[in-house]
C-alpha positions as CSV (number, residue, x, y, z in Angstrom):
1,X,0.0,0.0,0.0
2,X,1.2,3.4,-0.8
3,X,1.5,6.0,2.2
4,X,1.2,9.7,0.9
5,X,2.2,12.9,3.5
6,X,-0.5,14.3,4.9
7,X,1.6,17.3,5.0
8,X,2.9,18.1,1.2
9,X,1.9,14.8,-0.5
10,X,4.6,13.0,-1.4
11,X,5.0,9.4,-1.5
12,X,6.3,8.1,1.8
13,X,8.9,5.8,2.9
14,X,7.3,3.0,5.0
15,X,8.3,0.1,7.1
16,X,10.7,2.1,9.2
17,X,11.3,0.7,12.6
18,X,10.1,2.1,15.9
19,X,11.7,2.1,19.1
20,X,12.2,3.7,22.4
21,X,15.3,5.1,24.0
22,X,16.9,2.0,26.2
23,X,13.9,-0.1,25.3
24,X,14.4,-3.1,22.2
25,X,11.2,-3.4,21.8
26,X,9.5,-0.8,20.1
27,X,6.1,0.3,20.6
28,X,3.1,-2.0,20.2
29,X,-0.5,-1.0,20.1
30,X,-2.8,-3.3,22.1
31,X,-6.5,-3.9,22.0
32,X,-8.2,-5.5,25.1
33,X,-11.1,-8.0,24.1
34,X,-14.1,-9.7,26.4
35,X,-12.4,-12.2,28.3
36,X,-9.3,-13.1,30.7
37,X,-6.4,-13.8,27.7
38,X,-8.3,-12.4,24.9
39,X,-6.5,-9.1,23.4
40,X,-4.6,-8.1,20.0
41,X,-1.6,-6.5,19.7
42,X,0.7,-5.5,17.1
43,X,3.9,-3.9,16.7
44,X,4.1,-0.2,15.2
45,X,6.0,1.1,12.3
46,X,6.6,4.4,10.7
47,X,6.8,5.8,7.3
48,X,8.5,8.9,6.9
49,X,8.4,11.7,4.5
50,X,11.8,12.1,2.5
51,X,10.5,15.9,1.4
52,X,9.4,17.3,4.7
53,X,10.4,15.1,7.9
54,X,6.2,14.1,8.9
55,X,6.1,10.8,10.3
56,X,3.1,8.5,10.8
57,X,2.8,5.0,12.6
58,X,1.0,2.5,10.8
59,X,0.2,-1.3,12.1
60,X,0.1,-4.0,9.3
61,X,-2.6,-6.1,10.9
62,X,-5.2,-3.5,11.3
63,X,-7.8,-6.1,10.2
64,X,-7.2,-7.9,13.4
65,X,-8.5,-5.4,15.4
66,X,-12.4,-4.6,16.3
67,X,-14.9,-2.2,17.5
């Protein structure tokens, strides 16, 4: 999938990783679900534009998560 700026436009560069000062693992985005073990989560990535610097996080399985 193509990621454009939200900013100027331009085609983005995607699957950038993400991670946190003295932490390995990254960020993750988690979704709590009925029930005792029953949640989603999924690690973030960024896309960055190469024109003006914006960066947005993205998750690939976005379909796994729910209302």
């Amino acid at each position: 999938m193509k990621r454009i700026c939200h900013q100027c436009q331009t085609e983005m560069i995607k699957d950038c990783k993400v991670s946190v000062e003295g932490d390995f693992s990254g960020i993750k985005i988690t979704q709590k679900r009925k029930g005792m073990f029953n949640s989603i989560s999924a690690k973030a990535k960024a896309s960055v534009c190469p024109n003006c610097g914006y960066v947005a996080f993205y998750i690939d399985e976005f379909k796994d998560f729910d209302k």
